[in-house]
N, C-alpha and C positions, 0 to 999 in steps of 0.2 A: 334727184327726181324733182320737178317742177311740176306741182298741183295743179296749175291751173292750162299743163299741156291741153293739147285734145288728139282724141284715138280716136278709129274709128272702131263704132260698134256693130257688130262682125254676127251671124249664125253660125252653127257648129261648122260648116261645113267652109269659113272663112267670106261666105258674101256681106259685104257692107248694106248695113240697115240703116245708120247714118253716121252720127258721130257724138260724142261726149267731153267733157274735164274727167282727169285722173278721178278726180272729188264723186263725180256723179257716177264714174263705170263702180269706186269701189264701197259708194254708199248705197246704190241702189240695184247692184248684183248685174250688173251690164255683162255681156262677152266682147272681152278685146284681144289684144293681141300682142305676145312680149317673142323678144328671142332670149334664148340661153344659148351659151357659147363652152362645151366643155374644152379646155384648153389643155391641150396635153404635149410633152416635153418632142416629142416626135412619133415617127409611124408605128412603134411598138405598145403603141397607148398606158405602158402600164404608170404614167408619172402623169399627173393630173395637178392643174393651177388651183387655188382656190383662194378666196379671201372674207378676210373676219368684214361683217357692215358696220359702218359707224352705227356710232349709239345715238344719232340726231336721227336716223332714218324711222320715217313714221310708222313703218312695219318689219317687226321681228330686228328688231334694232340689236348690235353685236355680236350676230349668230352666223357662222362661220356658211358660207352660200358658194358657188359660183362663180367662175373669175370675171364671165363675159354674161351678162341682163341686161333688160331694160324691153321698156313699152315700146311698141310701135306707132310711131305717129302717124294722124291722118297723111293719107299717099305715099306712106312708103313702102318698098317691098321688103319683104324679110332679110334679101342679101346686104340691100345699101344699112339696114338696120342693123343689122349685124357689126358690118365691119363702123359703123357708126359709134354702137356702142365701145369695141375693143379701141375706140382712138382715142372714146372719151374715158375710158375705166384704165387700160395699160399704154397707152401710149403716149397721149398728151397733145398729140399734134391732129391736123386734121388728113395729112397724108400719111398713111400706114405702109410700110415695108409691102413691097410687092411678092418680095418671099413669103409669106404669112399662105396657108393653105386654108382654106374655110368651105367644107362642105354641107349640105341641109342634109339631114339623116333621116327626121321625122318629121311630125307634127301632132300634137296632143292635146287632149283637153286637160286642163290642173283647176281644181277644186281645191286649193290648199286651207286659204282662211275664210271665216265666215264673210259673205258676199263681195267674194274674190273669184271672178270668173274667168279665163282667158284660156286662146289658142296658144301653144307654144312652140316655134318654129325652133326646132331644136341641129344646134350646128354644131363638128368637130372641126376643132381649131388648131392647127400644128404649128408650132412655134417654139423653139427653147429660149427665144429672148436673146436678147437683153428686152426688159421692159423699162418702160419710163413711168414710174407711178406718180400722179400728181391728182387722184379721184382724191375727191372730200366724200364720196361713198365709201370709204373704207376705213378701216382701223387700222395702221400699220402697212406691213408691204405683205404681198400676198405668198402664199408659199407654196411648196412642191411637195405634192404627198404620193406614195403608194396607191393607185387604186385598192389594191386590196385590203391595204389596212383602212383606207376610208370606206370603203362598205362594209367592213367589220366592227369602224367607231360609229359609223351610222347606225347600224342596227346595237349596237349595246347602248350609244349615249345618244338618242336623237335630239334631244331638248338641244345641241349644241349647235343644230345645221337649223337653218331656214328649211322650213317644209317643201316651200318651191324646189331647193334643192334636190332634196332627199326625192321628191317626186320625178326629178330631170333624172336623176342618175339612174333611179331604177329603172325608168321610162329607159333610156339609155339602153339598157345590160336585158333588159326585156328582150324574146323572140330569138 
C-alpha cells in the first residue's frame, strides 16, 4: 500500500463526493472503496486461499486476511481493481491468465478499525494456481484452507485474522 495513493471519497450508496490520500480517508473517517477477492481452489468452494500480512503493514500487520485486497483508486471500477490487485498480490505480472474466473457477489459497508470506513466490492475468484507470489504484502506464501475449518478458527481464535477479513467472510456466507 502506498500512503500517499488517492481514492475516491464515495457515499454509502458508492457516488463520488471527491477524492483523498490513504492518509486522509483513514485519519479523518472518509468512505472509500477496497475490493476483496475470496480465492477459492475451484467451483466447489470448499478450499479457500488465504495469506499471513507482513508485519511492516501499517494496519493489523501479520494477521492472517484475505488472499485478494486492496483500495480502489480514483477512476477505477471494482473489476479492473480486482483483477489489478490479484496481479499484484498472486501473480507478479501485469497480465493475468485469462482462465482466472472473477465474479462481483456483493457490495458492503465494513466498519472494521476505528475511522476505517469503506464500500467493499466483494468478488469470488476460481483459480487452483499455480501462483507466482512476489507481494512484499505478505509473510510467506499464502495457503489453502478448509472453509470450514476457517470459520471455525475464526470464531474460536479471531485475534489471528484481520477484522476486514473476518468481516468479508461472514459478509460472504451471509443470506
Amino acid at each position: 500500500m502506498i500512503i500517499d495513493e488517492i481514492y475516491d471519497v464515495v457515499d454509502k450508496d458508492g457516488n463520488v463526493l471527491g477524492q483523498a490520500t490513504w492518509t486522509e480517508c483513514h485519519t479523518k473517517g472518509l468512505l472509500h472503496q477496497n475490493v476483496h477477492g475470496l480465492v477459492f481452489k475451484d467451483k466447489n468452494k470448499k478450499t479457500m486461499l488465504i495469506k499471513k500480512r507482513s508485519s511492516s503493514m501499517v494496519q493489523e500487520p501479520s494477521l492472517w486476511e484475505v488472499a485478494v485486497s486492496g483500495h480502489m483508486l480514483t477512476g477505477t471500477t471494482p473489476e479492473d481493481q480486482i483483477r489489478k490487485e490479484f496481479g499484484e498480490e498472486l501473480w507478479g505480472l501485469p497480465d493475468i491468465p485469462e482462465k482466472i474466473e472473477f465474479r462481483k457477489v456483493k457490495r458492503f459497508l465494513n466498519h472494521d478499525i476505528p475511522k476505517n470506513f469503506e464500500v467493499i466490492h466483494l468478488f469470488e475468484i476460481i483459480f487452483p494456481g499455480p501462483f507466482k507470489f512476489i507481494s512484499g504484502e505478505s509473510e510467506g506464501l499464502p495457503i489453502w484452507v478448509n472453509v470450514e475449518d476457517l470459520l471455525e478458527d475464526m470464531n474460536r481464535n479471531p485475534k489471528k485474522y484481520a477484522k476486514f477479513t473476518i468481516n468479508t467472510v461472514k459478509n460472504y456466507y451471509r443470506d
